[in-house]
N, C-alpha and C positions, 0 to 999 in steps of 0.2 A: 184535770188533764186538758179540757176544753180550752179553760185559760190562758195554759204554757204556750199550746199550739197557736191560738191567736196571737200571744204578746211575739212568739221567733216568728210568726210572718212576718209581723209589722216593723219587726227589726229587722229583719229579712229585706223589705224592699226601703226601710230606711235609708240602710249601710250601702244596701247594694252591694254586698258583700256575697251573695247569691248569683251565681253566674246566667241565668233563667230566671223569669220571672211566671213563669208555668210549672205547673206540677202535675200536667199533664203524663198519663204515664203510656203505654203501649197498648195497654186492656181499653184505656179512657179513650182510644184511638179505632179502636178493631168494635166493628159490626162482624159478629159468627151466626152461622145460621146452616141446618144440612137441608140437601134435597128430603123433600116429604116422603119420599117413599124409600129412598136406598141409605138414608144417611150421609151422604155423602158429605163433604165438611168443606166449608168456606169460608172465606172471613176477606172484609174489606177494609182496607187501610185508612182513616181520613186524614190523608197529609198535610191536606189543604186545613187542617185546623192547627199547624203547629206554624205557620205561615206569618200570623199576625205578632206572634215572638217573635218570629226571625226579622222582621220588620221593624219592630219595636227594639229590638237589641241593636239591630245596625244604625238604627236613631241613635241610640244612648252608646256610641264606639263608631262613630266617623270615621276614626283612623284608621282604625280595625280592617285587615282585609276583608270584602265581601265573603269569599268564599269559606272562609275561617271559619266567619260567623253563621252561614247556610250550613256546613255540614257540621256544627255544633248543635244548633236548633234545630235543622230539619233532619237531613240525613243520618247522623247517631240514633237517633232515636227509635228510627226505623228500620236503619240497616241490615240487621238480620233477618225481620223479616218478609223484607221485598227486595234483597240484593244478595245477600251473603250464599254461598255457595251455588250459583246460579252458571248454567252451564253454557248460556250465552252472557259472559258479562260486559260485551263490548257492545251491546244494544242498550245499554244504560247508561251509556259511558256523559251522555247528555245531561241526565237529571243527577249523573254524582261531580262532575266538572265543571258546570255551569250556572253560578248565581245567578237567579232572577234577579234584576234590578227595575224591573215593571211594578213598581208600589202600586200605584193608581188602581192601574186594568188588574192587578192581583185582587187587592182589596175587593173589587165589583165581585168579581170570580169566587172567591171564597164565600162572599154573602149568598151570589146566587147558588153556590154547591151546601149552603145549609139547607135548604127547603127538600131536597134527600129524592126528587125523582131522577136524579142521575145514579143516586146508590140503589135504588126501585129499577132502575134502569140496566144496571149493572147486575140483580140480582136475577133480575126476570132469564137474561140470558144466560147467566150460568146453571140457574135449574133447566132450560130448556136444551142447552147444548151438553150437560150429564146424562140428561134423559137418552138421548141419543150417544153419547159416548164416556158413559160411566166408568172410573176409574179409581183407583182405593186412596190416594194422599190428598192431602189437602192443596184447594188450592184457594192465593192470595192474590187478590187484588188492590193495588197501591193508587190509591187519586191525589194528582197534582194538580194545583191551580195554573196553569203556563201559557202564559202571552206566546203570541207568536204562531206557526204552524207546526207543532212536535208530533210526531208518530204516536202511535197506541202501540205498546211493543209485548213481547215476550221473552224474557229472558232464562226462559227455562221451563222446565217441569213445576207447577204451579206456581210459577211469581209471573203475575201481567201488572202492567201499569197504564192506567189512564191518564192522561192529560185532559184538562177542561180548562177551554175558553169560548169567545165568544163564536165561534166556530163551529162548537160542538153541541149537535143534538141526540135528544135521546135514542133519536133513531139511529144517528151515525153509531152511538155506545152500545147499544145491543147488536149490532152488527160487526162494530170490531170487539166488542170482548168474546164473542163467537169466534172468529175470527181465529182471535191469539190464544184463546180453549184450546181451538182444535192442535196449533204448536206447542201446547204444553203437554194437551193430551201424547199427541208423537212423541215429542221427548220421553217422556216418561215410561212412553212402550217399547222404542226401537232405537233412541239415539246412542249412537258409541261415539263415547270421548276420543278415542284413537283415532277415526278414524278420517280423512280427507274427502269433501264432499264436492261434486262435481257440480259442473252449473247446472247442468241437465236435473240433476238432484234437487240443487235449490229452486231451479223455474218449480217442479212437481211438488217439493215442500210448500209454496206459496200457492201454488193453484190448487192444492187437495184443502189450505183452509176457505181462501175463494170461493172453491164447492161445495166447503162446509156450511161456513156463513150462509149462503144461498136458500141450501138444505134449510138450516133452520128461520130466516128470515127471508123467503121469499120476494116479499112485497118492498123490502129494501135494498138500496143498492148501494153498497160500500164503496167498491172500484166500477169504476165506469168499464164494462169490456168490450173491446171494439169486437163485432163478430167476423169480420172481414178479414181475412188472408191475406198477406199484406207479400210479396215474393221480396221486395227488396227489403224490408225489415229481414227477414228470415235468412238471406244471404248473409246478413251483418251476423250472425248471430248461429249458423248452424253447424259450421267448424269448433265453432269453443263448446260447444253443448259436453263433450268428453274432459276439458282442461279442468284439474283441481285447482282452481283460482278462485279466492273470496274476491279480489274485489272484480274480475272479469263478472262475475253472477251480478257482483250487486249492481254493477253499470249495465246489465239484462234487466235487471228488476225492475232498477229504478229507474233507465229510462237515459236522456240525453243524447247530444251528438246528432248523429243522424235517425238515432232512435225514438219514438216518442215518450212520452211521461208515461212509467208504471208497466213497461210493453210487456218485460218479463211474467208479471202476474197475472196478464189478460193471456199471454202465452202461456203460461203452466195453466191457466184454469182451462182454457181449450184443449189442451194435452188431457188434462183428468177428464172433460166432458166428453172426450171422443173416447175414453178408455172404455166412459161409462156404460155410454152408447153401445157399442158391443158387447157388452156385460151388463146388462140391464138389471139382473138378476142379485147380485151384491150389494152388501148394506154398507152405512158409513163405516161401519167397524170391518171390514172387511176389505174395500179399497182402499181406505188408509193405510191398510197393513203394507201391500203392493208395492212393491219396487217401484224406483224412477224408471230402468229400464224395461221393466214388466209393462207399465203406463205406455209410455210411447211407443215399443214395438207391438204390442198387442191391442194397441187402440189406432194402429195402423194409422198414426200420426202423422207420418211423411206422405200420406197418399194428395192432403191437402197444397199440398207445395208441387205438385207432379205435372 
């Protein structure tokens, strides 16, 4: 039986009659491992090892569209489980429409993402942010190798995805995969699909995991937050706080114009820290729960702007 198996490889990459030259399967992919003490259940993606195929393929089919051949190699393979039923799926919309065509700096990235302290990285923070906000499904973490500046996102109730390059430290990954825990963890307890959510919603979405991260990675700093009260920022931005507008939030969040880079998140985490501040007394699991509107009127949020 030994035999057969070798001779149809070897015919295999003969003929090239085999669309893949991997037989890499999903299992060969996935690091699982539970919190020591709850069980909890994890599992991390290594995408960045299906890379060197997608690479290799687009050698051998020039003609071939990029993209064909990315989401034949990488994205198939993985799809269901770091994308498929994911209740934000327009925050991935990057890593499933968009061919890497950085061979070089990919290659460097994938070597350096074998030596496995960004998955030690990635693991240390998920038993530390369960420990504080345990929860029953599993959750998955997907790593990309990706030139450029890409977000660490969440697209739901336990699907996060990393990006690594030359960018990224281990300190930055255990801070944002805390981070996008604490949005998965909320999905998973309170989000409704039906529902329209307000800016004021999103800035307190993005500032309770700001407070999370914090919480559990003190000594690190993810977003830079301005502490300073800024009245003409706030002007720009204190009318729409009620508008159900996605993209009005995310030009709060993200920043621009007359606003600076990120202001929305230094503004929701100030909104959660003043909540806190008056409610000293509440754990992570407990202000998490807390309405957007519960946050800034009971953390007497407007007194700052007065």
């Amino acid at each position: 039986m030994k035999r057969v198996y070798i001779l149809f490889t070897l015919l295999c990459l003969t003929i090239i009659g085999c669309s893949h030259s991997s037989d890499r399967t999903l299992q060969d992919l996935t690091y699982s491992f539970q919190h020591p003490e709850t069980g909890q259940p994890f599992q991390i993606i290594k995408a960045y090892q299906l890379f060197d195929d997608y690479i290799s393929e687009v050698e051998k089919n020039p003609d071939k569209p990029l993209i064909d051949v990315y989401k034949e190699t990488v994205i198939d393979p993985i799809y269901d489980a770091c994308f498929k039923d994911a209740e934000y799926p327009f925050m991935g919309k990057d890593y499933l429409e968009e061919a890497p065509d950085r061979f070089t700096e990919i290659k460097i990235y994938i070597e350096q993402l074998e030596n496995e302290s960004i998955i030690e990285a990635i693991k240390d923070s998920l038993i530390k942010s369960s420990t504080i906000l345990p929860y029953e499904i599993e959750t998955t973490v997907c790593v990309f190798p990706t030139p450029g500046t890409p977000r660490m996102v969440n697209l739901g109730a336990g699907k996060i995805i990393i990006p690594y390059n030359q960018y990224i430290t281990e300190e930055l990954v255990k801070a944002g995969v805390a981070h996008e825990y604490h949005h998965s963890y909320w999905t998973a307890k309170y989000y409704q699909p039906n529902k329209y959510y307000s800016v004021l919603e999103n800035l307190v979405f993005e500032g309770k995991a700001v407070m999370f991260e914090r919480t559990v990675y003190p000594e690190i700093e993810f977003f830079h937050i301005e502490n300073a009260y800024h009245q003409q920022y706030w002007d720009e931005v204190k009318d729409d706080l009620h508008k159900m507008d996605l993209n009005r939030s995310l030009e709060v969040l993200n920043g621009g114009g007359n606003l600076p880079p990120y202001y929305g998140y230094g503004e929701g985490y100030k909104m959660v820290k003043s909540f806190i501040e008056e409610h000293p007394h509440l754990s992570p699991v407990e202000w998490t729960s807390i309405e957007a509107k519960d946050i800034f009127e009971k953390g007497n949020y407007a007194r700052h702007y007065e």
